[in-house]
C-alpha positions as CSV (number, residue, x, y, z in Angstrom):
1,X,10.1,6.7,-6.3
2,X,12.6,9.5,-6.5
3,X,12.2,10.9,-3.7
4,X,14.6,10.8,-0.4
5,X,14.9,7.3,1.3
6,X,13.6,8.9,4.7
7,X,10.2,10.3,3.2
8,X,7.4,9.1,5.1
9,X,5.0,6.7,2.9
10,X,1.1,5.7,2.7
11,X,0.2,2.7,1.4
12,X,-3.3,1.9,-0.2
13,X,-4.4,-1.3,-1.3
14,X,-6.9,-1.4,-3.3
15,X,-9.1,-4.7,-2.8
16,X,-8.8,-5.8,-6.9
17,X,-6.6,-4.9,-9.3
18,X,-7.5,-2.0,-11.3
19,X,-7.4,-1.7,-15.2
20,X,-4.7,0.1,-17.3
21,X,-7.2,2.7,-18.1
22,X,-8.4,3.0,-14.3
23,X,-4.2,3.3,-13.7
24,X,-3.6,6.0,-16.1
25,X,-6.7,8.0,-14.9
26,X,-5.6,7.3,-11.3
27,X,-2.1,8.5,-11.6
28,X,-3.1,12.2,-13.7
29,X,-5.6,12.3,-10.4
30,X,-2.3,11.3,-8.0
31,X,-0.3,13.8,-10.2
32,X,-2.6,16.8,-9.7
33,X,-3.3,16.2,-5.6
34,X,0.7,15.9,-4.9
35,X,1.7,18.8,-7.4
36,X,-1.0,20.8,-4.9
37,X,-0.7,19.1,-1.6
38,X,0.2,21.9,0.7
39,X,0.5,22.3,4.9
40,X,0.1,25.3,6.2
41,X,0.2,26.5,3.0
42,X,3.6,25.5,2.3
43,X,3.7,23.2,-0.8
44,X,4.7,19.7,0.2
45,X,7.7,17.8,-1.6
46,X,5.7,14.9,-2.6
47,X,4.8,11.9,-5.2
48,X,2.1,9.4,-5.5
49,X,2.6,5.8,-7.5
50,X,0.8,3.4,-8.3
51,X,2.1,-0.2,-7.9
52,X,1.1,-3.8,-9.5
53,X,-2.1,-1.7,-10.6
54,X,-3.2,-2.5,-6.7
55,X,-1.3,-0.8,-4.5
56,X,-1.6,3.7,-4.0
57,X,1.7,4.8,-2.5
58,X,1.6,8.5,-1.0
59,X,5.3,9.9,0.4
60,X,6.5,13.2,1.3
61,X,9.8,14.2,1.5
62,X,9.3,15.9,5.2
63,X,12.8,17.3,5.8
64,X,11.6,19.8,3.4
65,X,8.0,20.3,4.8
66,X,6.7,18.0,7.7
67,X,3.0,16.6,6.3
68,X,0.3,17.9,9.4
69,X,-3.1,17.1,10.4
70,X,-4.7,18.6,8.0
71,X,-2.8,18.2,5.0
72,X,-2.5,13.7,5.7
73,X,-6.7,14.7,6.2
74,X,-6.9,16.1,2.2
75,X,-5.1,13.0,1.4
76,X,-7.3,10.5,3.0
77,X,-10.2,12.2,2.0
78,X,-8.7,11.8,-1.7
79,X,-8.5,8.3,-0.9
80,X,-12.4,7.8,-0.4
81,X,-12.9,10.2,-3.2
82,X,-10.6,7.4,-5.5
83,X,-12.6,4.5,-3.9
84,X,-16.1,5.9,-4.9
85,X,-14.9,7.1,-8.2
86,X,-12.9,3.7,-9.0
87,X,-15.8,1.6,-6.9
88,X,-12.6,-0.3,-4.7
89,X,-12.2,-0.6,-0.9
90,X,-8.6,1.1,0.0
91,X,-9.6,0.7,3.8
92,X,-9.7,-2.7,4.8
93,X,-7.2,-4.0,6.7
94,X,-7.5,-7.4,6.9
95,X,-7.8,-7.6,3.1
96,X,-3.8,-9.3,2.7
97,X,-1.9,-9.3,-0.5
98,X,0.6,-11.8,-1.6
99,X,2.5,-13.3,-4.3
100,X,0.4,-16.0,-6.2
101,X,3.5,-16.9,-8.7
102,X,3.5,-14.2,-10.6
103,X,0.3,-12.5,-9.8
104,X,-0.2,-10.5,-6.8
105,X,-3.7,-11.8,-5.6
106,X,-5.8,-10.6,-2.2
107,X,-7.9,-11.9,0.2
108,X,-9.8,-11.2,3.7
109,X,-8.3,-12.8,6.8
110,X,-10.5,-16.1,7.0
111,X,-9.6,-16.7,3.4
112,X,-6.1,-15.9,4.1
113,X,-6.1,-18.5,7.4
114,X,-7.6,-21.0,5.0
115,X,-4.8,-20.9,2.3
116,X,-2.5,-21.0,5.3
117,X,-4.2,-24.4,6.7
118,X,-4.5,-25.9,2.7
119,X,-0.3,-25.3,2.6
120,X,-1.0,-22.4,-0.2
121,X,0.3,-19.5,2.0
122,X,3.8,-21.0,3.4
123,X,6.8,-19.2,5.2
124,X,8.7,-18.1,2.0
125,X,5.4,-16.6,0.3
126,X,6.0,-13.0,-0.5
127,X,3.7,-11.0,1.2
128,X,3.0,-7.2,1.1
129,X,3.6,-5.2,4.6
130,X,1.6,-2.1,3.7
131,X,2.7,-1.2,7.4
132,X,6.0,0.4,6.4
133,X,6.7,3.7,7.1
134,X,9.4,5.4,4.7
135,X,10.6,5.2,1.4
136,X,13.6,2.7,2.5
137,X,11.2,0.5,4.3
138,X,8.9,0.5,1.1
139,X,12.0,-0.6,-0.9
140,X,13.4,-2.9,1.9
141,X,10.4,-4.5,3.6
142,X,7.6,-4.1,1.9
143,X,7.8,-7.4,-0.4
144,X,8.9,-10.0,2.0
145,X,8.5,-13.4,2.8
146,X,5.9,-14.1,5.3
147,X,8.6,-15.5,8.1
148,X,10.1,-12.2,7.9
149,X,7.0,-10.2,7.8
150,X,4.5,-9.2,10.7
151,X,1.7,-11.7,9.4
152,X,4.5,-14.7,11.0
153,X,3.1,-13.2,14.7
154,X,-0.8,-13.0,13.5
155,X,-1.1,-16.1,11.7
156,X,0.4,-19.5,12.6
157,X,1.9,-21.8,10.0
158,X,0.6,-25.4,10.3
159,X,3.8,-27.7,11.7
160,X,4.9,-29.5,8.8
161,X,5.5,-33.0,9.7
């Protein structure tokens, strides 16, 4: 994103991984909302990405124009405008994403505990924390390995004998 490294981010994960054509439409929609997105009538420095054709990344460059109620309200209601018009689930949080090689793959929270107990999921898995809050964190700690990410405290490793 080129945007400044202290903009405040909004991650979305989608729950499967859209198709090039749902991308391209979904990014003129993210094009149009940001070039519009206002507070207070006061247009907002903004951009909108979409990453690994899963992942909807909001940020606003707030030293210019602080995001409010009302305007982070227009984006989430553009969020559940995307998920009926793309038929996804942006809202769950327990649905985690992580590295699968190459892949980035997603599951809900037993299914994640399950890969963990089968040895799948191990501490140097990449996993996404969509839990960062600026551009720097989004570049920094958003792909990390899960003994350096927050899932470490939720879910426990099996002790490897």
């Amino acid at each position: 994103m080129n945007i400044s490294e202290n903009s405040r981010v909004w991650i979305y994960q989608s729950n499967r991984q859209l198709t090039g054509p749902e991308v391209k439409q979904l990014e003129e929609v993210l094009e149009s909302f940001t070039g519009q997105w206002l507070a207070h009538g006061h247009p907002l420095a903004a951009q909108a990405a979409v990453r690994y054709a899963r992942f909807i990344i909001l940020a606003v460059d707030e030293s210019r124009a602080g995001a409010t109620g009302c305007s982070i309200d227009k984006s989430v209601n553009l969020m559940k405008e995307i998920e009926t018009a793309f038929s996804i689930d942006l809202f769950d949080r327990f649905n985690i994403a992580y590295r699968d090689g190459e892949q980035i793959a997603s599951c809900g929270r037993a299914a994640f505990e399950t890969l963990i107990a089968s040895g799948k999921i191990t501490e140097d898995t990449i996993v996404f924390n969509n839990l960062v809050q600026t551009v720097k964190g989004l570049n920094e700690q958003w792909e990390v390995p899960f003994k350096e990410s927050w899932h470490q405290r939720v879910f426990s490793l099996p002790t490897r004998v």
